[in-house]
N, C-alpha and C positions, 0 to 999 in steps of 0.2 A: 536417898531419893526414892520417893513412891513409885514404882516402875507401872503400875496402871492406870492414876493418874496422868503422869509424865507422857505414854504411850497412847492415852486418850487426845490430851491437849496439842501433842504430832500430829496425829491424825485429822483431826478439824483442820488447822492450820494449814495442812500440805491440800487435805481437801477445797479450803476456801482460796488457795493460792495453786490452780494447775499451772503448767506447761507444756504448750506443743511440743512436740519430736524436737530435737536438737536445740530445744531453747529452755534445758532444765539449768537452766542457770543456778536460780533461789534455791530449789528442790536439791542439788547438788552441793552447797553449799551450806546447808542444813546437815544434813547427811556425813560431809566431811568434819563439820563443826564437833558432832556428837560421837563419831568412834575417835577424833583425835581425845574427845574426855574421856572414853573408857580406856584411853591409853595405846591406839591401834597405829600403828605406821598409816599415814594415807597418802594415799597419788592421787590427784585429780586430774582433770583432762584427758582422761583416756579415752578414743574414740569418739573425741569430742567432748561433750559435759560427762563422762561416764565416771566413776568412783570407785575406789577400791581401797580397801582396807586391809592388812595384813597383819593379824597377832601370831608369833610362834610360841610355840611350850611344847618343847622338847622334841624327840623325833616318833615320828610317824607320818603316817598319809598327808598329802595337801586336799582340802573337803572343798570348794567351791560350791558355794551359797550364792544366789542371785536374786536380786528384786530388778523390776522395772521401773523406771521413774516418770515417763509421758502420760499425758492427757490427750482427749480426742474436741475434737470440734464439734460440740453438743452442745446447747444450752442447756443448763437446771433447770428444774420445774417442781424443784421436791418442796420448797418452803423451806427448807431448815433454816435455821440460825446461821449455820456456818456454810450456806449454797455458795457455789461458786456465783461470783457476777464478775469474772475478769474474760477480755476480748482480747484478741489477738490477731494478727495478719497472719494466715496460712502459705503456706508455697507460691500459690499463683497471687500473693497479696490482697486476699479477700477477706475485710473486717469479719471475725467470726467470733462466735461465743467459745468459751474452753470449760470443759467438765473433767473432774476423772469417772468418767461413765464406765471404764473398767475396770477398777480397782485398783490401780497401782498406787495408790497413794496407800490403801490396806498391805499391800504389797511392802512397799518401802517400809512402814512404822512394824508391820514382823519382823522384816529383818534387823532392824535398829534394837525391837527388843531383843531380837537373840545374842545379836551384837553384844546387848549391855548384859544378858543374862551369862553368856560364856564367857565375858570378862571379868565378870565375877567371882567366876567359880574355876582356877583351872586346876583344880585334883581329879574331876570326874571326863575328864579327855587330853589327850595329847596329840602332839604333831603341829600340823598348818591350817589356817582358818584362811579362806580365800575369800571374802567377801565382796561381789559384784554387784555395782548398783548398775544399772544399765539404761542408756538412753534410745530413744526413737526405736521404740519394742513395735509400738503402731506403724511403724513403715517397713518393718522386717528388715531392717539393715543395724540396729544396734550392736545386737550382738557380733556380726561380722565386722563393723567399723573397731571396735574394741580389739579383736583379732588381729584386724590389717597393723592395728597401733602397737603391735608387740606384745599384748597379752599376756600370753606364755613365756616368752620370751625374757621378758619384766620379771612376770613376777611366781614363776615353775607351772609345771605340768601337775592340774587335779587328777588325783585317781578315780572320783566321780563330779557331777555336776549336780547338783541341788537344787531346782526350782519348785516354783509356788504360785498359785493360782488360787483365787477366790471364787464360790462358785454355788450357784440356787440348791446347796443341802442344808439339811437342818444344822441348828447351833452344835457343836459339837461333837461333829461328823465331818470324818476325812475321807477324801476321795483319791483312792492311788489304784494302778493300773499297769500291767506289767504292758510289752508290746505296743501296736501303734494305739497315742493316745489325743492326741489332737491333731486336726489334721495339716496339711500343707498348706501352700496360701499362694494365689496368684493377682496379682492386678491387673487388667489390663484397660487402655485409654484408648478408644474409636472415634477417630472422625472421619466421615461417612460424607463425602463431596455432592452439590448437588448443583443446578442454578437458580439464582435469585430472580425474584418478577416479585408483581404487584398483587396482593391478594386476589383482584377480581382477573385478572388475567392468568390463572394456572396454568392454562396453557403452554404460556411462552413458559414455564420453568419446568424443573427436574425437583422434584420437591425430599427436600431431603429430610424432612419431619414424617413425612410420609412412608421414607424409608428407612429413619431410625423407627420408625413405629411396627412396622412389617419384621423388623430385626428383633426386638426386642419379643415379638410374638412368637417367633419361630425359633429364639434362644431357650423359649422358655420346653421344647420338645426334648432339647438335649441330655437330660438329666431322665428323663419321662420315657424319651423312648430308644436312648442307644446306649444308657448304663446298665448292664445287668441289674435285680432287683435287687441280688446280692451283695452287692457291692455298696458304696454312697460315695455320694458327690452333690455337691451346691453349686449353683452358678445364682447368684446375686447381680438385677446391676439397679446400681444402687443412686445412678444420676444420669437423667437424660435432659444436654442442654441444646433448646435450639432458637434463635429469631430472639427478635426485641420487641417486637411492633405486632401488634393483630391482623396488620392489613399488610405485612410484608414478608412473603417467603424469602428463608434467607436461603443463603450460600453453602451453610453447612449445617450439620449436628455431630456433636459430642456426645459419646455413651461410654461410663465408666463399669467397668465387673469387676467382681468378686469370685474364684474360682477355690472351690476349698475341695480335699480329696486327701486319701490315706496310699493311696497304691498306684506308682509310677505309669501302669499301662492305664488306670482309668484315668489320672492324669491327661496322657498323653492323646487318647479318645474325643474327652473333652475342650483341650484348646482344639486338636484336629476340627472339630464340629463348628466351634467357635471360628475360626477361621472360613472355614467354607462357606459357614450360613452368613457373615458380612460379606463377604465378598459376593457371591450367588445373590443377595436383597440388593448391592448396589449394582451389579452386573442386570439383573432384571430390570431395573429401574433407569438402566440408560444412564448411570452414574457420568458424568466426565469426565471421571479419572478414577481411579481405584481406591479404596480407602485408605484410612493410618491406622494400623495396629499396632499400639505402643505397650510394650510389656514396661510397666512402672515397677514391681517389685514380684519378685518368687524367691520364699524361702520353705524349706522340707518339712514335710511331718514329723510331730515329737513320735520317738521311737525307746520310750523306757526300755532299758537293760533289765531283763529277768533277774537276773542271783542281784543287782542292786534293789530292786522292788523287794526282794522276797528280806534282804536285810533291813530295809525301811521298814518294813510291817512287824517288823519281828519288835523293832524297837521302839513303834508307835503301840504295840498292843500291851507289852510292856510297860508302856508307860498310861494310857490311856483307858487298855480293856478293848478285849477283841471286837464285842459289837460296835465299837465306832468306827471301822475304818473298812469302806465299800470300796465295790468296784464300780466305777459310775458310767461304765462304759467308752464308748471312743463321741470325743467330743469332735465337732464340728469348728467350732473355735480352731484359731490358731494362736500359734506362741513359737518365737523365731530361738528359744532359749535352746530348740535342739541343736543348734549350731554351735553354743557352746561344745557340746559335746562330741561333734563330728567336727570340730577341730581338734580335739585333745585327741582323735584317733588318728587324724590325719600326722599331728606330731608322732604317733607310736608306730605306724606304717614308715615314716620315713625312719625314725630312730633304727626300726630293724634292719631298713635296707642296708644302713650305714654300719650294721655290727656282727651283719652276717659274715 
């Protein structure tokens, strides 16, 4: 089989056919089809649609290798040949377009070729190949859901976790990074109470546009002016909905953020602020009732292990030549993949307990 052809003709494919979070049906299916050819034990359904392969050859370490398998709710606009034009119902059932606007479908088709490259060849490694396709990476619970399913349990404890990310460097060029390297990720959903009236009567209302708008002005100080300059932190909000009508103030508004950070106290700064300035815009405002601060997902910063980095570079420069492989600094980006790994700790903290 031509494996760069073959790896090419993946990729289009899985690109022109996404998946919401939790609805990697095809992608999964795909996935499981191609390591059962290279001869791989496979379980499906972990975690939901999640995938896992498993080749042994002989004894050594267990390696866990991980792609993502979701798409996000974007429309394409590229032209290609092979753009996505597939729609779907998101969570709240709202017809949406579906893209892999972050790569996981690049994602998936590496791992498939390594898949098909180390079953190929197995004189040049031993032990356990753990292969993780993982689902709803975009809501930060994939990885966890995979976990809660027996994970480990199933199918052993990795000595490390391996993931992989796509990302604006040149061809050629790999980006690794010991310490915190993408940041944490919070969600959170505001609705902000108000009363409804009639356009030309303001009066009789509590206008609650008015006060997602005054919120959304004084969110943006937070980062600006009570994060150390040393530090970073993003606060995103990335959707503000309110009213139907041009001449009817409604009842309410919705405001969705985005809270991204590396370090648990700026973290905790951050919602702190968030919290006070909704509350403080609708308390000002004569709100009727207080607002809803809905925490929708938090998952933690990737936190690369040192002596694991320093062994990755060793065997990328080896293989590739020193000058390709940067430090690209601490991305902003999230990836819920560090969960993989702070639960393989979490098994090794209890294992101790139990053998002291």
């Amino acid at each position: 089989m031509n494996q760069s052809v073959d790896l090419g003709e993946i990729y289009r494919d899985l690109h022109a056919h996404p998946e919401l979070s939790l609805h990697e049906v095809r992608t999964a299916g795909i996935v499981a089809a191609r390591l059962e050819s290279f001869g791989y034990d496979v379980t499906t359904g972990v975690g939901g649609t999640g995938v896992v392969g498993v080749p042994r050859n002989g004894d050594g370490p267990i390696v866990l290798l991980r792609a993502d398998m979701d798409a996000l709710p974007v429309e394409e606009k590229t032209g290609l040949p092979y753009a996505s034009r597939v729609r779907a119902n998101d969570p709240d059932g709202n017809d949406v377009p579906v893209m892999h606007a972050c790569g996981h479908d690049v994602h998936v088709t590496c791992l498939l070729g390594a898949a098909q490259a180390l079953a190929a060849d197995r004189t040049g490694w031993r032990g356990t190949l753990f292969l993780v396709f993982q689902p709803a990476e975009e809501l930060g619970r994939g990885a966890q859901d995979m976990i809660d399913d027996g994970l480990y349990a199933r199918f052993g404890t990795p000595s490390v976790v391996l993931g992989q990310h796509v990302a604006p460097l040149p061809a050629g060029i790999i980006g690794l990074r010991a310490g915190p390297s993408f940041a944490g990720a919070d969600t959170l959903h505001v609705t902000m109470y108000g009363r409804g009236a009639h356009g030309s009567r303001p009066e009789a209302s509590i206008d609650p546009v008015v006060m997602a708008a005054a919120t959304v002005m004084r969110l943006q100080t937070v980062v600006s002016r009570e994060v150390p300059a040393a530090d970073t932190a993003v606060l995103t909000i990335g959707s503000l909905r309110a009213g139907t009508k041009d001449n009817i103030i409604p009842d309410d508004a919705e405001l969705q953020l985005s809270i991204r950070s590396f370090e648990p106290r700026v973290r905790e700064t951050v919602m702190a602020a968030v919290e006070r300035i909704v509350n403080g815009e609708a308390a000002t405002a004569g709100a009727p009732k207080p607002p809803e601060i809905r925490h929708v997902t938090t998952f933690p910063a990737v936190v690369n292990d040192t002596e694991g980095v320093a062994r990755t570079q060793e065997a990328f420069e080896q293989e590739f030549g020193a000058g390709r492989i940067v430090d690209p600094g601490p991305v902003t980006g999230s990836e819920d993949v560090g969960i993989l790994a702070v639960g393989v700790q979490a098994l090794v903290r209890a294992a101790r307990t139990w053998l002291r």
